[in-house]
C-alpha positions as CSV (number, residue, x, y, z in Angstrom):
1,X,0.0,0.0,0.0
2,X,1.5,3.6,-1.1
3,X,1.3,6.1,0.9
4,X,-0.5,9.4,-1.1
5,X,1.2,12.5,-1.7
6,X,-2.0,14.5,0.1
7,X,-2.1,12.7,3.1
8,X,-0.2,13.1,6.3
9,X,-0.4,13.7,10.0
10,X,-0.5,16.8,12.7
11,X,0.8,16.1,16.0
12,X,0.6,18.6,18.3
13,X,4.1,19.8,20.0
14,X,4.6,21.0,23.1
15,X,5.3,24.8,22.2
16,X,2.0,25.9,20.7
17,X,-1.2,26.2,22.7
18,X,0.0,26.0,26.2
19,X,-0.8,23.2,28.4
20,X,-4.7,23.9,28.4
21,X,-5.1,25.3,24.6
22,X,-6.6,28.4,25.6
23,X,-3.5,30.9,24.7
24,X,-2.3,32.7,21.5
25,X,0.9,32.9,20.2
26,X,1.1,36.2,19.2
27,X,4.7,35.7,17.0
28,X,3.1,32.6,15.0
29,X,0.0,35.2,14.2
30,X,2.2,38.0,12.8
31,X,4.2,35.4,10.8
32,X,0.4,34.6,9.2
33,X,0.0,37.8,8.5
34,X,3.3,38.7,6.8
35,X,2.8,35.7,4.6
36,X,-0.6,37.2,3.4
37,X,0.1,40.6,3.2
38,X,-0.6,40.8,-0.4
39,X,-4.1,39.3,0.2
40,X,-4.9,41.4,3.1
41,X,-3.9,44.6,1.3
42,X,-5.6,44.1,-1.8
43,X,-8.7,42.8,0.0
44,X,-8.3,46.7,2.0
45,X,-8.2,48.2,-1.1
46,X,-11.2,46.5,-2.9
47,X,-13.4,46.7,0.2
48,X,-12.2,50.7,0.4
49,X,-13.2,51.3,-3.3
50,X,-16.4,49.7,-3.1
51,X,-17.5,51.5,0.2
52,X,-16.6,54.5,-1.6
53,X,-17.8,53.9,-4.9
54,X,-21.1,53.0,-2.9
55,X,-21.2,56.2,-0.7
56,X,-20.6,58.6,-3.4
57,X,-23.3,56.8,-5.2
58,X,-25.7,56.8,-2.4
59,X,-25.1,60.7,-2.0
60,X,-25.6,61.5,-5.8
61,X,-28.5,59.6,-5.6
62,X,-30.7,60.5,-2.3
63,X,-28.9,63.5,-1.0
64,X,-28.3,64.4,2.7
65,X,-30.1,67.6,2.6
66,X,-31.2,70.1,0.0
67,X,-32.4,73.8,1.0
68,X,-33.4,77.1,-0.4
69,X,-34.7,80.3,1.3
70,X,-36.7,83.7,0.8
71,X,-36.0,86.5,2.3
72,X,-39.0,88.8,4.4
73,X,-38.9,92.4,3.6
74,X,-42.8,93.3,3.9
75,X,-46.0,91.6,5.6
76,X,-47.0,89.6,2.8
77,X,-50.6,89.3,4.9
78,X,-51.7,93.2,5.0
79,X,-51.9,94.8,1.7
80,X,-52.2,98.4,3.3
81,X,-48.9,98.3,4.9
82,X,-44.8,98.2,3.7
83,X,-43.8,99.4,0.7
84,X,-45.4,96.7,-1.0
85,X,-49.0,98.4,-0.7
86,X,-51.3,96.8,-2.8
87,X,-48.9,94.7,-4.8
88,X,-49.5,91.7,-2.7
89,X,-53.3,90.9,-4.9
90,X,-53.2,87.3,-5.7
91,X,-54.8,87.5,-9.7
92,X,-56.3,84.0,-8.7
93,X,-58.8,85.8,-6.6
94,X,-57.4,83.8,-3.1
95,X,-57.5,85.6,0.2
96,X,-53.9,87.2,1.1
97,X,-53.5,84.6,4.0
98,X,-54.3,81.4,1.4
99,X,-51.5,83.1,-1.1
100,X,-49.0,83.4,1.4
101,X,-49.8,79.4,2.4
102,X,-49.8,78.6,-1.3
103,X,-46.6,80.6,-2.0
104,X,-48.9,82.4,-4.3
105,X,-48.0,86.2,-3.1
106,X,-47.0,88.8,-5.7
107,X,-44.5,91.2,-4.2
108,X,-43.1,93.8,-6.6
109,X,-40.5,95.6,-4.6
110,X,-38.3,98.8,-6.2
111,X,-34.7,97.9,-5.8
């Protein structure tokens, strides 16, 4: 009977594992990783890219926040009063408190 090229035995030696099997060899660990540091760094670098690609994706996409403002410079509720007088007359007919809540308010203000 030949004995196959694949085959063989593991005995365990006194050195690794302690006498209960509980600790680790710290030196034997960094001697792992040395021997796959290729492996370890191009995994980094894939996983690194695709997080990124991701992310930069995911902002393009559904952005964080978007905002705008306008700025107050007359009561856009009393037509009588600001500088505005009169100018605040929604053509639509609405009340000047349902074209302010509509953003409907005409105000034509000299500049």
């Amino acid at each position: 009977m030949a004995v196959s090229p694949y085959t063989y035995t593991v005995t365990p030696s006194e050195g690794v594992g302690g006498a209960d099997g509980d600790e680790i060899d710290l030196g034997a660990l960094l001697k792992i990783l040395r021997r796959r540091k290729r492996v370890l760094l191009i995994t980094l670098a894939a996983v690194t890219a695709a997080s990124t690609a991701w992310l930069g994706y995911q902002r393009l996409v559904h952005p964080v926040y978007e905002g705008h403002f306008r700025m107050l410079i007359t009561d856009p509720v009393s037509p009588a009063s600001g500088a505005g007088a009169g100018a605040n007359v929604d053509p639509a007919g609405l009340s000047p408190i349902a074209a302010v809540a509509l953003n409907r308010s005409q105000q034509d203000l000299p500049t």
